[in-house]
Every structure is written in structure tokens, then in C-alpha cells.
C-alpha positions in Angstrom: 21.7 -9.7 6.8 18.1 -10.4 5.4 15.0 -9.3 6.0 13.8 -12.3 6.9 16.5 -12.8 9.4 16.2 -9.4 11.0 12.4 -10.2 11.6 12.8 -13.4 13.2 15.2 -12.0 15.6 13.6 -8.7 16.5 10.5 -11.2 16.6 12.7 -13.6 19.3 13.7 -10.3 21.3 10.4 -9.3 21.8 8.8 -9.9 25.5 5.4 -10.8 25.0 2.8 -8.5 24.8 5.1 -6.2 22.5 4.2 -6.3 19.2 6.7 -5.2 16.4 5.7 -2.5 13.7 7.3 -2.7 10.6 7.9 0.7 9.3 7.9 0.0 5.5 8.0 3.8 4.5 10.3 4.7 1.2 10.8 0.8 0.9 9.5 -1.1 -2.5 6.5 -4.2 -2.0 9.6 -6.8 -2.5 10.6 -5.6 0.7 7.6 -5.6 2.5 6.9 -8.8 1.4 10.1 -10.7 2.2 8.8 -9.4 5.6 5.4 -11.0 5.3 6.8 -14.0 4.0 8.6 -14.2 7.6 5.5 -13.6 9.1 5.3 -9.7 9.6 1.9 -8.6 9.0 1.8 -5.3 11.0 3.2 -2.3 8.9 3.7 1.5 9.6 3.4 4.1 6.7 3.9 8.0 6.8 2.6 8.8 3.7 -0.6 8.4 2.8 -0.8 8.3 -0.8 2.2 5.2 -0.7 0.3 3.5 2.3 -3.0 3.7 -0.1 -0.6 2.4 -3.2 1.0 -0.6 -0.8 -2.7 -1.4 0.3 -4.0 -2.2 -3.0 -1.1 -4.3 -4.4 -0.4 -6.3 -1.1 -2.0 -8.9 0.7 -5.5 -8.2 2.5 -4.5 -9.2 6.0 -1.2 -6.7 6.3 -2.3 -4.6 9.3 -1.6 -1.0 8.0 -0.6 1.2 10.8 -0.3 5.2 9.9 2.6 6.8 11.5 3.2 10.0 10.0 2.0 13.3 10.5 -1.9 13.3 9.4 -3.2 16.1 7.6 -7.4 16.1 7.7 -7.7 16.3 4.2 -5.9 13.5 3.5 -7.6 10.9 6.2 -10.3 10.0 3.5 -8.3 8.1 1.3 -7.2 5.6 3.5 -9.8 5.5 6.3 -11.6 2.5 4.6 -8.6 0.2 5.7 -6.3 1.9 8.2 -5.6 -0.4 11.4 -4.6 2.5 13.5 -3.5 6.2 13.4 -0.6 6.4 15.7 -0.2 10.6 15.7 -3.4 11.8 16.5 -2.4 15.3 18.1 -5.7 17.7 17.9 -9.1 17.2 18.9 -10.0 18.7 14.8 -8.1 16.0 13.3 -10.3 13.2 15.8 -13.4 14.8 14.1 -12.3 14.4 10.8 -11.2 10.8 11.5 -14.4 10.2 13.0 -16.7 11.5 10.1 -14.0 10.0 6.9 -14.5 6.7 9.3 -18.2 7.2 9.7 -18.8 7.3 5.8 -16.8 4.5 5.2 -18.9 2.5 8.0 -16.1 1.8 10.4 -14.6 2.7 13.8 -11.5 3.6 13.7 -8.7 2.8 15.7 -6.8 6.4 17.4 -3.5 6.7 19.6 -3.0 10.1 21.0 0.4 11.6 20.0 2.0 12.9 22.7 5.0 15.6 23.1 7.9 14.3 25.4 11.2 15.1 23.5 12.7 17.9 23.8 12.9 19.2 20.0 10.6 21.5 19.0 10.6 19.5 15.5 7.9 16.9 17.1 4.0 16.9 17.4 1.7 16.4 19.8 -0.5 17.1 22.6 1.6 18.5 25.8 0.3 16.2 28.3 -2.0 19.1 30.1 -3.6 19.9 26.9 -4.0 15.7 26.1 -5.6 15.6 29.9 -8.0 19.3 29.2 -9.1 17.6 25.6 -10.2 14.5 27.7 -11.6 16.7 30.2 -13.6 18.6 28.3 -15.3 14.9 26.5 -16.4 16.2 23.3 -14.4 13.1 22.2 -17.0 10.6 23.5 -19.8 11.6 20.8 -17.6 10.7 18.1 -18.7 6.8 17.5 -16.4 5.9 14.5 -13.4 6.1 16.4 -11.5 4.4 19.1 -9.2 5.8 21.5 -6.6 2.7 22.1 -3.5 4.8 24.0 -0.8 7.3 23.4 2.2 7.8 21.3 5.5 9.3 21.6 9.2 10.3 20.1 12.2 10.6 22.8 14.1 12.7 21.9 17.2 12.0 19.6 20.2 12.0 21.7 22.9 10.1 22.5 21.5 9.9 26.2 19.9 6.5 27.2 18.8 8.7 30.7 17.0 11.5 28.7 15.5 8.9 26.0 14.4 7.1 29.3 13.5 9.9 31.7 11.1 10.5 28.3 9.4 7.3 28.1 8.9 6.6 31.8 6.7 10.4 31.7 4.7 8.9 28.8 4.2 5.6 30.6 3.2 7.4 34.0 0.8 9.3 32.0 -0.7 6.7 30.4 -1.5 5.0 33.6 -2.8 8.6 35.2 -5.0 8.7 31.7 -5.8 5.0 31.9 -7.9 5.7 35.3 -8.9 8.8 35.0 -10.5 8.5 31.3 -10.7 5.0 29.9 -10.5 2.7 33.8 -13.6 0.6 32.6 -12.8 0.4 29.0 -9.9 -2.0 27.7 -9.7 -1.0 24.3 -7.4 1.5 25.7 -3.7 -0.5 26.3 -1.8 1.1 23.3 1.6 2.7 24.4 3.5 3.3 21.0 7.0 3.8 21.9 10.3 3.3 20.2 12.7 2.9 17.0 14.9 1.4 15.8 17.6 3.6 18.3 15.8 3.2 21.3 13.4 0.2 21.7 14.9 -1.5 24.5 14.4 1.1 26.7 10.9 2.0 25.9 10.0 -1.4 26.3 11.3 -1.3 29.5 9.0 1.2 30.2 6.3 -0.3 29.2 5.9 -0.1 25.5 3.3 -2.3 23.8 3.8 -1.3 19.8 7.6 -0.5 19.1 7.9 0.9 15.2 11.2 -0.2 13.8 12.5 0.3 10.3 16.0 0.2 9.4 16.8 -2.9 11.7 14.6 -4.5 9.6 14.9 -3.0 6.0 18.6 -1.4 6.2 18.8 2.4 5.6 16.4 4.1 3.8 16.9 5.0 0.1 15.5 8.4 -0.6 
């Protein structure tokens, strides 16, 4: 099936309020841009240095979302366009964000990455160090960036009830964070949940950003 096909119907699955992230990693421009031309416009990159290479030879409106791993000294390269940072998983890396974004006279967009699965292989906050960072609100003097919401990985399994045990904790924690943290501020309504494996059930609980890659592209060539 095409690209253009797989968009429009992950597009028609979608409830409203869900929107889809296209994650173009490893995949050439044609690809991405039979996407566009179906009228995909947000895209997730894990690499910074091909997310910086896509941004320069592809149209202006894309919405580049970053969904890798970050390293701080690589944030300054892209933090003049970014949309938003989904892993975000120390309060050092926030700083960094926050000055690269400063400099480059924006406010950038955060989600805080959050640790629900049950492999070690995944990063993230645990959600009592997410809630002591919050706490503790060095966060709020940093003006350059945004805090929109949380992010998380179930864990890979063949177990809908895990992968959905997993999402409902991030979900519930969202809301405890929501009115705890951020009641009076509406920026923050971000819950990045799901792939390509499991995106049904993290809409169902509540998912408002799904990343999906190889429903839309096919497998990856490495």
C-alpha cells in the first residue's frame, strides 16, 4: 500500500483531538514528502543531524517533532526550528533547551519523558523524580521553554494488559501533574503515547500525539 493511502487512513482512524506523528526517521525526503502531499505536516526525528538535513531541504510549514534521545550538546543545531522535544528526561537537559532556545529568540516547546515500561533499555523520569523536579520549581525561571505534557514507551510485549496497565499510569499521572503543577495553564495537554504496535490502546487512554512510522512508511531500511 502507499504512503498516501496509509496516511489517509490512519488520518480517518483517528478520534479527534489525536493528532498523528509521522516518524520519518531513516526514510529519504521522497518519502516524507508523498506524506506531505497527503497532507501530513507533523514529523518525528531521532536524529538530530538528519532532522537538521530534512529541515533545510523540505517545506517550511513541516512541524518537526524530536523524538529521540537528546544529548545537550546537540540541542543547538536544531533549536531554531524544533516544534517540540518529546524526551525531555533531566532537569540539565531543560536548562540547556532553555538557554540554545533563548539564543535563538524562541520558547520552546518540552514534553517530559516519562519511564513506564518495564525494560531497563528506556529513559526517563520515574514518576517521583518527574513530581520532586516539579516540586522543587527551578523549572519556572527558565522562559524559553514550554512544558506541554509527558511522554512515554509501554513496554514491548505481546501483552495488550501490560501495554495498557502502562498507559493508563502515564495518563493518571498526567491528570495528578495537570493539577498539581500546570491547573491554570493550558499549554500543558500533551500526552505522547503510542506506535505503530500499540496506538489503539494508548488512545484509549487518553493519548493526544501517537508517533507512528512503519504503518505509514513500511519497514525501515537501515
Amino acid at each position: 500500500m502507499s504512503i498516501t493511502k496509509n496516511i489517509q487512513l490512519l488520518q480517518a482512524e483517528l478520534p479527534q483531538g489525536v493528532r498523528l506523528v509521522a516518524v520519518s526517521k531513516y526514510h529519504p525526503n521522497e518519502a516524507i514528502l508523498e506524506a506531505y502531499n497527503a497532507g501530513q505536516r507533523v514529523f518525528g526525528e531521532s536524529k538530530v543531524q538528519e532532522m537538521v538535513a530534512k529541515f533545510e531541504a523540505l517545506p517550511k510549514d513541516i512541524e518537526w517533532h524530536f523524538i529521540g534521545h537528546l544529548q545537550t550538546n546537540k540541542i543547538k543545531y536544531m533549536a531554531s526550528f524544533v516544534s517540540l522535544i518529546h524526551g525531555v528526561d533531566s532537569l540539565k537537559l531543560l536548562k540547556e533547551i532553555d538557554k540554545q532556545a533563548a539564543k535563538a529568540g524562541r520558547r520552546v516547546k518540552c514534553l517530559l519523558q516519562i519511564h513506564i515500561a518495564q525494560e531497563e533499555t528506556k529513559f526517563g523520569f520515574s514518576p517521583n523524580e518527574c513530581k520532586e523536579m516539579l516540586d522543587q520549581g527551578e523549572w519556572r525561571e527558565l522562559k524559553n521553554i514550554q512544558l506541554c505534557g509527558l511522554m512515554g514507551m509501554a513496554t514491548n510485549t505481546d501483552s495488550t494488559e501490560q501495554v495498557r496497565a502502562e498507559f493508563s499510569s502515564l495518563s493518571s499521572l498526567f491528570d495528578e501533574l495537570k493539577s498539581a503543577f500546570f491547573a491554570s495553564d493550558e499549554a500543558f495537554c500533551e500526552l505522547s503515547m503510542g506506535m505503530s504496535d500499540d496506538y489503539p490502546e494508548a488512545i484509549e487512554a487518553g493519548s493526544t500525539l501517537v508517533r507512528v512510522g512503519s504503518k505509514i512508511f513500511g519497514e525501515r531500511v537501515y
